[in-house]
MARBA-3410 file (N, C-alpha, C, O; in Angstrom, 1 decimal):
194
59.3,27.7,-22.0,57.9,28.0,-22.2,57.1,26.9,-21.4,57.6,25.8,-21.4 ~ 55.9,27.2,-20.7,55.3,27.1,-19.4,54.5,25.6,-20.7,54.4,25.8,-21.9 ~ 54.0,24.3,-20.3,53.1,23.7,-20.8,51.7,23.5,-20.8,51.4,23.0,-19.7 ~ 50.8,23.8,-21.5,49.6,24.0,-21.8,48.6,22.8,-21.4,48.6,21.7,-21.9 ~ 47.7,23.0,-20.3,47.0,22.0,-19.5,45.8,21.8,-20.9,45.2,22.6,-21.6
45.6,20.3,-20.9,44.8,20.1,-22.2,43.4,20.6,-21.5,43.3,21.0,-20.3 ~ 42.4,20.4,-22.4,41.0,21.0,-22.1,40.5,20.0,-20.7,40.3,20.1,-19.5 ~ 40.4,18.8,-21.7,40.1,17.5,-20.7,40.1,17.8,-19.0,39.3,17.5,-18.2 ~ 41.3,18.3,-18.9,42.2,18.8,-17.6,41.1,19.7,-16.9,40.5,19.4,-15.9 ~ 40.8,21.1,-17.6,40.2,22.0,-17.1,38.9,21.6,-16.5,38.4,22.0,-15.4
38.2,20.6,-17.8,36.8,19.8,-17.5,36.4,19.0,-15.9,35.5,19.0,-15.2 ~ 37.3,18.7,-16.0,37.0,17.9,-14.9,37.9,18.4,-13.6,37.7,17.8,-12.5 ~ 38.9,19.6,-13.8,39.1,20.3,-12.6,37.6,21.4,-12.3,37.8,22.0,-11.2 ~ 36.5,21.6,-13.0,35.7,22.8,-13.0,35.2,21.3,-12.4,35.4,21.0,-11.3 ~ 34.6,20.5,-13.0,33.7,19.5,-12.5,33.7,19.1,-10.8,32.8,19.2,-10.1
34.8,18.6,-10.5,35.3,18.5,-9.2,35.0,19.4,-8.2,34.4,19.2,-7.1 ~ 35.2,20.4,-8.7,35.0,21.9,-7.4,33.5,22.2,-8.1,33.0,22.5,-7.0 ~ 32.8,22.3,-8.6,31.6,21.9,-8.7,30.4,21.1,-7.7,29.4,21.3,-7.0 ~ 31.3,20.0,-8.0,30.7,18.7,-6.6,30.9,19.0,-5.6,30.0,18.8,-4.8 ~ 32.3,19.7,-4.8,32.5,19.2,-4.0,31.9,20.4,-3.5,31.5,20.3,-2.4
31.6,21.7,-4.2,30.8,22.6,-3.8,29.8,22.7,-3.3,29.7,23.3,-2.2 ~ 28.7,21.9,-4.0,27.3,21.6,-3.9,27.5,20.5,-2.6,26.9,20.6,-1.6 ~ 28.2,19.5,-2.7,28.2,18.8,-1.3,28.5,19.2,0.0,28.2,18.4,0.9 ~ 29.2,20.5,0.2,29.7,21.4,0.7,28.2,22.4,1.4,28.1,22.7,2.6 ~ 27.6,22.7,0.7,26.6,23.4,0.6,25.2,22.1,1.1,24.6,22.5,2.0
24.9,20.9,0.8,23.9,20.2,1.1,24.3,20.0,2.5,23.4,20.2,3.4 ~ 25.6,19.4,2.8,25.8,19.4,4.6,25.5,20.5,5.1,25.1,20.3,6.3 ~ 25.6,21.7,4.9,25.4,22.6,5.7,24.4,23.0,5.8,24.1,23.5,6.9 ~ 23.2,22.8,4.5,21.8,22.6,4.7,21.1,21.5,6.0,20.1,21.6,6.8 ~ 22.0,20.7,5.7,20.7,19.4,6.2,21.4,20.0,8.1,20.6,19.7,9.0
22.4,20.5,8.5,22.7,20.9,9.7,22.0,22.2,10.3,21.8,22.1,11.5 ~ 21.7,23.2,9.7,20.8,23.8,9.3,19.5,23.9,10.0,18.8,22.9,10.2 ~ 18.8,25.5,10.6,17.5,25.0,11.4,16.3,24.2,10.0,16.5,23.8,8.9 ~ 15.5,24.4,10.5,14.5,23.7,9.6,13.0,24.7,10.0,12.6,24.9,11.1 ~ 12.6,25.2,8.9,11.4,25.9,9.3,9.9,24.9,9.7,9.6,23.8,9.3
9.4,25.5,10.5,8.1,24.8,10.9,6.6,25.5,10.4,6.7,26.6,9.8 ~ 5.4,25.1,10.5,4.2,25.2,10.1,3.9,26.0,11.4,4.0,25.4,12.5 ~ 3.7,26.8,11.3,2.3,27.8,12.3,1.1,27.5,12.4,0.5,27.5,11.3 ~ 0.5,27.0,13.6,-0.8,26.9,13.6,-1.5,28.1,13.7,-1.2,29.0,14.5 ~ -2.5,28.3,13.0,-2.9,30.1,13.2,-4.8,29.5,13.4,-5.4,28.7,12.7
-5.0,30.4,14.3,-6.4,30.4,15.0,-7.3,31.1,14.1,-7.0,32.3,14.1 ~ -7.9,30.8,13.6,-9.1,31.7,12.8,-10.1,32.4,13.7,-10.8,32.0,14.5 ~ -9.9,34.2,13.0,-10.5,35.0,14.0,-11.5,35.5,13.4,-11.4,35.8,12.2 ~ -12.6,35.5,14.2,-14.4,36.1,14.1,-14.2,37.2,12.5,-13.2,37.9,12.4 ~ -14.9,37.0,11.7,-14.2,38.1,11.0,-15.2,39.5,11.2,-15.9,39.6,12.2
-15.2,40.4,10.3,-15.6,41.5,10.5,-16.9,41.8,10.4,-17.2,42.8,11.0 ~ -18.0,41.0,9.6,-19.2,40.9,9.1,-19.8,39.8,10.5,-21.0,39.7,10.6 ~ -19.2,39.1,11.3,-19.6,38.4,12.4,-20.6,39.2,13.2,-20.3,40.4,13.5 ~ -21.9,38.6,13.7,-23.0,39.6,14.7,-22.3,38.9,16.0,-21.7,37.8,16.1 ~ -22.5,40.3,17.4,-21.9,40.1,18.4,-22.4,38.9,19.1,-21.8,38.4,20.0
-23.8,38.6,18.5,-24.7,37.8,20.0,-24.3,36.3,19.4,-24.6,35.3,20.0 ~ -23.7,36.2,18.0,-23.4,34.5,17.4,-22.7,33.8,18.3,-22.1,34.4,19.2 ~ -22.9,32.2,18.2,-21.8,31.6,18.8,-20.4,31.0,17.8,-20.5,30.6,16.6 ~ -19.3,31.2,18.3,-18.4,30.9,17.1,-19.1,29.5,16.6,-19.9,28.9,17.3 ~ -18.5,29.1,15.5,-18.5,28.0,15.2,-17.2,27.1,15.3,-16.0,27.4,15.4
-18.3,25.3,15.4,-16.7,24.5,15.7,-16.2,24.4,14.5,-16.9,24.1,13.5 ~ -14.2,24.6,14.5,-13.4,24.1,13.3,-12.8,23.4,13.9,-12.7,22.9,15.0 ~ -11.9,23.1,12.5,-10.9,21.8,12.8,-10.0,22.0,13.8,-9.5,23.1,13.9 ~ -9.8,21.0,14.7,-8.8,20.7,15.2,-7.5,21.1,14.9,-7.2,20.8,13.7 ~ -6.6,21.9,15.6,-5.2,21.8,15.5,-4.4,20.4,15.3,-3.4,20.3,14.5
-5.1,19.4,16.1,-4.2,17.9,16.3,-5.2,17.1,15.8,-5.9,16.8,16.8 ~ -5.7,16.6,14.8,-7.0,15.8,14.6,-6.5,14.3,14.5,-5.3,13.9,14.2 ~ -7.3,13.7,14.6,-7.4,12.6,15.3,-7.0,11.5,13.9,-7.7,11.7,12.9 ~ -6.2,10.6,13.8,-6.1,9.6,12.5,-6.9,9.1,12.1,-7.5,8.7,13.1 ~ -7.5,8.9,11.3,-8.5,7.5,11.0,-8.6,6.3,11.3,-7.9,5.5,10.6
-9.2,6.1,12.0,-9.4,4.4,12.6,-9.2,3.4,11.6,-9.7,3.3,10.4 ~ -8.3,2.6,12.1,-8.3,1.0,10.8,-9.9,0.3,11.0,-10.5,0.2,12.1 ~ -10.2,-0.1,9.9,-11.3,-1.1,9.8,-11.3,-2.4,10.8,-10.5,-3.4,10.7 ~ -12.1,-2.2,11.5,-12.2,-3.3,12.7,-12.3,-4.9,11.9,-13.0,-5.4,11.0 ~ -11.3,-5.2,12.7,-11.4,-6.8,12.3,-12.7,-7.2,12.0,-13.5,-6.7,12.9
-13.6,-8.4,10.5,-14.8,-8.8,11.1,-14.8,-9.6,12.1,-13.8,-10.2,12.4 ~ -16.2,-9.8,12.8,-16.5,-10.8,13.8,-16.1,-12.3,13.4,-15.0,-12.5,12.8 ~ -16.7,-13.2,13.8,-16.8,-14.6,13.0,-15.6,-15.3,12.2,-15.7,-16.4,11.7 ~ -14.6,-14.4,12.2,-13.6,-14.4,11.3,-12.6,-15.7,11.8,-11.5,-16.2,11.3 ~ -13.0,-16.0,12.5,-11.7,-17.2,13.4,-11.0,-16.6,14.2,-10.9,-15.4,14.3
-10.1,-17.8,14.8,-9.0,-17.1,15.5,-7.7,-17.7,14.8,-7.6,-18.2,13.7 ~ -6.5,-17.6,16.0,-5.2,-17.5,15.7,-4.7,-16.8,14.3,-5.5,-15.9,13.8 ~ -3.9,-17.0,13.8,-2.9,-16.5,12.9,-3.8,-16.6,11.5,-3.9,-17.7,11.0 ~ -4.1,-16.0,11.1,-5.0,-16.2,9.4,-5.0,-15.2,8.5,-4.6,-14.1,8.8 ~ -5.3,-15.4,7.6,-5.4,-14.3,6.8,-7.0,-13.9,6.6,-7.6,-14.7,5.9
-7.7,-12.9,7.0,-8.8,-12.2,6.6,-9.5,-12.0,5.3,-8.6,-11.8,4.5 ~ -10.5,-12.0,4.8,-11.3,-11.6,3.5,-12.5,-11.4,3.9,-13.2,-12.0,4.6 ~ -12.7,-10.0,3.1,-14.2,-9.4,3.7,-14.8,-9.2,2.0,-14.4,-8.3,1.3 ~ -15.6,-10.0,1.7,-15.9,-9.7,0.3,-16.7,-8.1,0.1,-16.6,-7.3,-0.8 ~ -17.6,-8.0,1.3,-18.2,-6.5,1.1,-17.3,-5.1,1.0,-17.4,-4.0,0.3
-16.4,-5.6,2.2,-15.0,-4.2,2.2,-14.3,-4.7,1.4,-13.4,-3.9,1.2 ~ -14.2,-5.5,0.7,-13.0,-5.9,-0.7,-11.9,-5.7,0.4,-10.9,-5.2,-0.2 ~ -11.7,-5.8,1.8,-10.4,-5.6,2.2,-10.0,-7.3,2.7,-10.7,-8.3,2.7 ~ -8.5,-7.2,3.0,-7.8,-8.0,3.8,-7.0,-8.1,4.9,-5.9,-8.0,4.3 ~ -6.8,-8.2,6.2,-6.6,-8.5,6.9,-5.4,-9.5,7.4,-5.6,-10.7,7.4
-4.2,-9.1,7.9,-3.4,-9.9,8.6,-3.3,-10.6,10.2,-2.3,-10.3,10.9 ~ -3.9,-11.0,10.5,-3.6,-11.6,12.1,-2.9,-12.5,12.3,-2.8,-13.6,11.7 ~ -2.3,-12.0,13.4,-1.3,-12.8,14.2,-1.8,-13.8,15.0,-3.0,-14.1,14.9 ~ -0.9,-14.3,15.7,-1.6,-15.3,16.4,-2.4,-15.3,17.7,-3.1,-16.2,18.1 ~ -2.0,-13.7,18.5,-3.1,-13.6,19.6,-4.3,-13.0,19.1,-5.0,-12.3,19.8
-4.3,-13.1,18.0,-6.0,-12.2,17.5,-5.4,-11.1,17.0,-6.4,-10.5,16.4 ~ -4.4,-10.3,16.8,-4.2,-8.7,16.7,-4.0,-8.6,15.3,-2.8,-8.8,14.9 ~ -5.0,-8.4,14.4,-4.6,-6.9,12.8,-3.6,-6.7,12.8,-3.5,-6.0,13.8 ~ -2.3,-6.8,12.3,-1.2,-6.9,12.3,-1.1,-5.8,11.0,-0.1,-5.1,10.8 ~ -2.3,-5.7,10.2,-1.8,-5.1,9.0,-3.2,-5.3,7.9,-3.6,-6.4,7.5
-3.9,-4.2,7.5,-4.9,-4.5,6.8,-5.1,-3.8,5.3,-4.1,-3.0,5.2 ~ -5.9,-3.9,4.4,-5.4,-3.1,3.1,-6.6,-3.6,2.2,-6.9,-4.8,2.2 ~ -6.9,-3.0,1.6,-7.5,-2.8,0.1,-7.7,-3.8,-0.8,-6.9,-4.7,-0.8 ~ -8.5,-3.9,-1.6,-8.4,-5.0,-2.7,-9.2,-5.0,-4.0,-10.3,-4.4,-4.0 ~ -8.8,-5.4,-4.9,-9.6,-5.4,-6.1,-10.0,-7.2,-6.8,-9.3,-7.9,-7.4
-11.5,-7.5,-6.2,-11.4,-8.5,-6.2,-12.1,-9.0,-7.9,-12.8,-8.2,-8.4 ~ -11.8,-10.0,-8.5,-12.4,-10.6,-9.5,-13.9,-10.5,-9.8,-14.8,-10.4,-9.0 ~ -13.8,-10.6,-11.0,-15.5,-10.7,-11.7,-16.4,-12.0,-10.6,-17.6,-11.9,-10.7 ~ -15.8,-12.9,-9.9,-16.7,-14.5,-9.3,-14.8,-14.1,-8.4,-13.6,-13.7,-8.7 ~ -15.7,-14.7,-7.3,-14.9,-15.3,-5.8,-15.3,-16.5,-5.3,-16.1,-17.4,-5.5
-14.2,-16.3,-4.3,-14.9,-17.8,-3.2,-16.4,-17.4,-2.2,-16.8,-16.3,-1.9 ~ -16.7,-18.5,-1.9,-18.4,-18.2,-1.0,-17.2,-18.2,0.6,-16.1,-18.7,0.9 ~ -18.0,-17.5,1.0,-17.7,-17.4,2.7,-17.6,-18.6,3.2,-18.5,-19.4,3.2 ~ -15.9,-19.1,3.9,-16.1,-19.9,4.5,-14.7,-20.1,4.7,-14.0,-19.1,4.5 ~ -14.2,-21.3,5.1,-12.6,-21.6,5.9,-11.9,-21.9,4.8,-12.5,-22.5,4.0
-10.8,-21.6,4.5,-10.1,-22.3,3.3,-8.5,-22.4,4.1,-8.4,-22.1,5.3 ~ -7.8,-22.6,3.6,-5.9,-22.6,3.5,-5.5,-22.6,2.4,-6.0,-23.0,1.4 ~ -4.2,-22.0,2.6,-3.2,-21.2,1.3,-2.7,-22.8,0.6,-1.8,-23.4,1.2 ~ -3.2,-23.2,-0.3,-2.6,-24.5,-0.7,-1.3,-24.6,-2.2,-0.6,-25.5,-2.6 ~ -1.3,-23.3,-2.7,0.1,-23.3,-3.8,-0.2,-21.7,-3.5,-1.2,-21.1,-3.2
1.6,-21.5,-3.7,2.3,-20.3,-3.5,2.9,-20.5,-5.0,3.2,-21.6,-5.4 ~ 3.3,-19.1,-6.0,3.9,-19.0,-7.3,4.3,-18.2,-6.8,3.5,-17.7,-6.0 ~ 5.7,-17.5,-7.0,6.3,-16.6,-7.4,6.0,-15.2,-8.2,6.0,-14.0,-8.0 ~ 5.5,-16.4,-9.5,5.0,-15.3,-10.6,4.8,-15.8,-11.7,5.5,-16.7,-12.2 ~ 3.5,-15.2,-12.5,2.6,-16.0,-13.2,2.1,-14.8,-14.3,2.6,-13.7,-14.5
1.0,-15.3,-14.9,-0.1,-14.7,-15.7,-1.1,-14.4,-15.1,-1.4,-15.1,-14.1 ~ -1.9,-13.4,-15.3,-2.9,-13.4,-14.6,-4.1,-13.8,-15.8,-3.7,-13.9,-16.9 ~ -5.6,-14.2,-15.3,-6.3,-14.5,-16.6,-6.5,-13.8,-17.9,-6.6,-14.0,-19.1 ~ -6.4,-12.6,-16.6,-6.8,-11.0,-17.7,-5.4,-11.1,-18.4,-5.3,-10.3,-19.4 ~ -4.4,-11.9,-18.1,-2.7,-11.4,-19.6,-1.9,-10.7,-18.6,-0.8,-10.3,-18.9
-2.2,-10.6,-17.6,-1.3,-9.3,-17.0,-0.3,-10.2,-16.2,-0.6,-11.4,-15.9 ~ 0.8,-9.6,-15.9,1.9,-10.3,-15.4,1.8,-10.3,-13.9,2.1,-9.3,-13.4 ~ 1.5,-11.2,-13.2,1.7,-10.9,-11.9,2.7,-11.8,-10.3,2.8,-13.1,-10.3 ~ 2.9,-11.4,-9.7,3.6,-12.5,-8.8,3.3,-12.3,-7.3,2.5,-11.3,-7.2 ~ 3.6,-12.8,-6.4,3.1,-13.4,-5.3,1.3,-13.8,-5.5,0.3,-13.2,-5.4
1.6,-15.3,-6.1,0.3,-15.5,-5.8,0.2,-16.8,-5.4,1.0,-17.8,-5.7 ~ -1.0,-16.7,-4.4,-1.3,-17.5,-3.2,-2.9,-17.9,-3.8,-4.0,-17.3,-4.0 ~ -2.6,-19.2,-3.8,-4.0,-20.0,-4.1,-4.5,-20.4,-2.9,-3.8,-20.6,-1.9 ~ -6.0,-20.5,-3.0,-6.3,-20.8,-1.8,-7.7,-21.9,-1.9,-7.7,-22.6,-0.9 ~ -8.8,-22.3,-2.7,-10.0,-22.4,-3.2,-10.4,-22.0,-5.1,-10.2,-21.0,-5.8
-10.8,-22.9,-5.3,-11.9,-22.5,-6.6,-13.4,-22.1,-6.5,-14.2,-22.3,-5.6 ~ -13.3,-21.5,-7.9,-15.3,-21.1,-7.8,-15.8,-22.4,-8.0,-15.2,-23.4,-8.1 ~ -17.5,-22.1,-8.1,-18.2,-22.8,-8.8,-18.0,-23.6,-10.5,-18.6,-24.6,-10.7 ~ -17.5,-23.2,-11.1,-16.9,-23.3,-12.3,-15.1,-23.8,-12.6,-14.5,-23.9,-13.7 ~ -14.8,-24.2,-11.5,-13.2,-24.5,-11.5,-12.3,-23.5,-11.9,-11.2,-23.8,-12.5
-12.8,-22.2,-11.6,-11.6,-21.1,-11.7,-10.3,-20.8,-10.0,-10.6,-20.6,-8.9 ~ -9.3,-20.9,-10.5,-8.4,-21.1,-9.3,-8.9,-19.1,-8.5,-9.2,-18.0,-9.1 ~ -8.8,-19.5,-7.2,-9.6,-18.1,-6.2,-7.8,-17.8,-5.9,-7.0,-18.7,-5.8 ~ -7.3,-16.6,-5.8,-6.2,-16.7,-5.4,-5.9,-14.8,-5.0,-6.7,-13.9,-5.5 ~ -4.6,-14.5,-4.1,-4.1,-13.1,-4.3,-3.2,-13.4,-5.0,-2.6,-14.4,-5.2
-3.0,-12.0,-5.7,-1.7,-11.4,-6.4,-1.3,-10.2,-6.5,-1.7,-9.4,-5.6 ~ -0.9,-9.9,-7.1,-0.4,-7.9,-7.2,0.1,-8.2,-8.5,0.8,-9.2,-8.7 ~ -0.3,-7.2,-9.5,0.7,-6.8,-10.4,1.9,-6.4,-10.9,1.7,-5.3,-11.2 ~ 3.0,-6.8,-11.2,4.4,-6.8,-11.2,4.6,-5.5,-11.7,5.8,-5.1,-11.8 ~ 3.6,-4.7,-12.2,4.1,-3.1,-12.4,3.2,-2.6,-11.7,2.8,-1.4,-12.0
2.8,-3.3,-10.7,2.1,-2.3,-9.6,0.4,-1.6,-10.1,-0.4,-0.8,-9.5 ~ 0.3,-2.2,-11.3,-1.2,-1.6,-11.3,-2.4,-2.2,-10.9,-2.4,-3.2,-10.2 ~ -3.4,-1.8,-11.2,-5.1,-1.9,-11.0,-5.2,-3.1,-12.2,-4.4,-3.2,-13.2 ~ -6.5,-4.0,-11.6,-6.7,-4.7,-12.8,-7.6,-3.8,-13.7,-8.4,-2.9,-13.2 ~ -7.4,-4.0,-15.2,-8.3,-3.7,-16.4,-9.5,-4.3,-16.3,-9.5,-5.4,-15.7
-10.9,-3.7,-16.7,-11.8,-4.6,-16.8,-11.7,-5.6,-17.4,-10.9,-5.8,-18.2 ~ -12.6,-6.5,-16.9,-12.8,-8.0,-17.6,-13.0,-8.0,-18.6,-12.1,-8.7,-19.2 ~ -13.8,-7.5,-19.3,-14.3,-7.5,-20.6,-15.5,-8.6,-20.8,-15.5,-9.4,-21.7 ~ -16.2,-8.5,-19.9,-16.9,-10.2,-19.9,-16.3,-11.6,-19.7,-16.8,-12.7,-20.0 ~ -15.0,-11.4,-19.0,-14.0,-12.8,-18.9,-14.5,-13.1,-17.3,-15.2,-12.3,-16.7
-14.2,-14.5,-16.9,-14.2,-14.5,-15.9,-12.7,-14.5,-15.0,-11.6,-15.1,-15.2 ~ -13.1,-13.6,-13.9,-11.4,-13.9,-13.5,-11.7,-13.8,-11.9,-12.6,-13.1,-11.4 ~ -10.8,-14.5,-11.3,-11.3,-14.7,-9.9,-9.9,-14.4,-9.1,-9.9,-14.3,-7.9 ~ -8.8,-14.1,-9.8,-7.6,-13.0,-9.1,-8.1,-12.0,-7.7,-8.9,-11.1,-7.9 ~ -7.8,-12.3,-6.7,-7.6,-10.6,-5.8,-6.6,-10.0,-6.0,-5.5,-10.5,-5.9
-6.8,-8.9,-6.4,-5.4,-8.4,-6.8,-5.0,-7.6,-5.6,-5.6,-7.8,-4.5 ~ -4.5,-7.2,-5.6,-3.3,-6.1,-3.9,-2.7,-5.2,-4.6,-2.7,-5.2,-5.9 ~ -2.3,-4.5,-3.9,-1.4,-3.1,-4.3,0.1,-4.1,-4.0,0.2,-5.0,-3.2 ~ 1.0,-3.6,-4.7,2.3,-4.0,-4.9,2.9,-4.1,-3.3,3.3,-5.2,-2.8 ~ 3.0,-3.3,-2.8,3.5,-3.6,-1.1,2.6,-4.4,-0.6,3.1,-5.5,-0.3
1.7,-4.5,-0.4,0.4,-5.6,-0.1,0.5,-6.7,-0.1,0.2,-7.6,0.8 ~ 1.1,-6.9,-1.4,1.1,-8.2,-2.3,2.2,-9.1,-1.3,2.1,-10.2,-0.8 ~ 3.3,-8.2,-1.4,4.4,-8.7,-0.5,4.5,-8.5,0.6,5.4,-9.0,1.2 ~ 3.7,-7.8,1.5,3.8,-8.1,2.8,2.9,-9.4,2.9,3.4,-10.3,3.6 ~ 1.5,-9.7,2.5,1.1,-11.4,2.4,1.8,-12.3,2.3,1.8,-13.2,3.2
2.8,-12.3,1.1,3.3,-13.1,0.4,4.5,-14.0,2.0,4.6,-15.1,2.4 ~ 5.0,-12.8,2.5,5.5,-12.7,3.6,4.9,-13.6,4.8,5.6,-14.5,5.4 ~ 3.7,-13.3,5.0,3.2,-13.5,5.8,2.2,-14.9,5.9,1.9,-15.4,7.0 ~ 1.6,-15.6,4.5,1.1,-16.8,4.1,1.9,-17.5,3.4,2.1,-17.4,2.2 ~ 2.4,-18.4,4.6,3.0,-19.5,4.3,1.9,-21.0,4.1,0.9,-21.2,4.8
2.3,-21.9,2.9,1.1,-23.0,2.7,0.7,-23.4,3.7,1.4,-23.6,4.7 ~ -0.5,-23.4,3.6,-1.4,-24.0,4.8,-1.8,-22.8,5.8,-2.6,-23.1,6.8 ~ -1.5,-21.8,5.7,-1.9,-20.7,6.1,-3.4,-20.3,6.4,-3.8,-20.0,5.2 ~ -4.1,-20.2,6.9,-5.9,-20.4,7.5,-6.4,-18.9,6.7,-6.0,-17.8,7.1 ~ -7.0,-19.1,5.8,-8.3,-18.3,5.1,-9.3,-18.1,5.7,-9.9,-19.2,6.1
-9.9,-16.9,6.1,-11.3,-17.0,6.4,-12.1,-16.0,5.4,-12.0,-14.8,5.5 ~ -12.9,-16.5,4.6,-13.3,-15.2,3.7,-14.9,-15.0,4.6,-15.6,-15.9,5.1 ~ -15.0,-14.0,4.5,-16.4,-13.3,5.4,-16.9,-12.5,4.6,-16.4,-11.9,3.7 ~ -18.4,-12.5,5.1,-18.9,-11.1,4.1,-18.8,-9.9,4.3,-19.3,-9.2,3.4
END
């Protein structure tokens, strides 16, 4: 009498050909043509008067959106940018070129316009608001001896309102955070602008 393959056996023989199935099937996908998007021209419709001129639409190929122009006044060589009106920041290299610019959520009180350098670098800290944050780069205090600094939030979020606290954090979006972090080494040239 023939011996009886336990279940176990069957499980993971169905399982196997299973996988190797679907893997079987995904190579042959990804080799596979790939469908494309149709540009389709929008035609006069039927209520259109003969003597109109068409109107202009969108472009087939429209044009990207321009990065925010470096500000003026900003200094030169290698620095890090701050525009307190665009809440943005700015990476330059050392022949003058934006290397990389981005967004910001700045504190309830900042620094005043003027030259500063990255003078402590942390890892990762508190923020005043409680929130957990790392790459942060000190640079200046307020009027009141609050430390002016970037950071990003370690779960990637937005700061919460203040609540009436004072907090002088710039916070960054989580890639942001680390591409600075990257890029301002101590002593690193601040120019905050308006």
């Amino acid at each position: 009498m023939a011996a009886r393959l336990p279940s176990w056996a069957w499980v993971s023989g169905l399982t196997v050909g299973a996988t190797a199935a679907v893997i079987a099937l995904a190579i042959q996908a990804n080799h596979g043509s790939h469908p494309t998007a149709a540009v389709v021209e929008p035609r006069p419709s039927a209520s259109a008067s003969a003597g109109t001129a068409p109107r202009p639409h969108a472009s087939a190929d429209p044009k990207p959106p321009s990065e925010p122009v470096l500000p003026e006044q900003s200094g030169t060589g290698r620095r890090i940018v701050y525009s307190l009106g665009e809440k943005r920041v700015w990476l330059v290299d050392a022949t003058g070129a934006a290397t990389r610019t981005f967004t910001v959520w700045p504190g309830t009180t900042g620094p005043q316009p003027g030259r500063y350098s990255i003078t402590l670098r942390k890892p990762a800290g508190t923020g005043s608001d409680g929130v957990g944050i790392e790459h942060i780069m000190y640079f200046t205090l307020t009027k009141t001896g609050v430390n002016v600094g970037f950071s990003n939030a370690i779960d990637g979020s937005s700061p919460p309102p203040a609540n009436g606290m004072e907090t002088a954090g710039i916070r960054l979006h989580k890639e942001d955070g680390a591409a600075l972090w990257a890029f301002g080494a101590p002593a690193t040239p601040v120019a905050v602008v308006q």
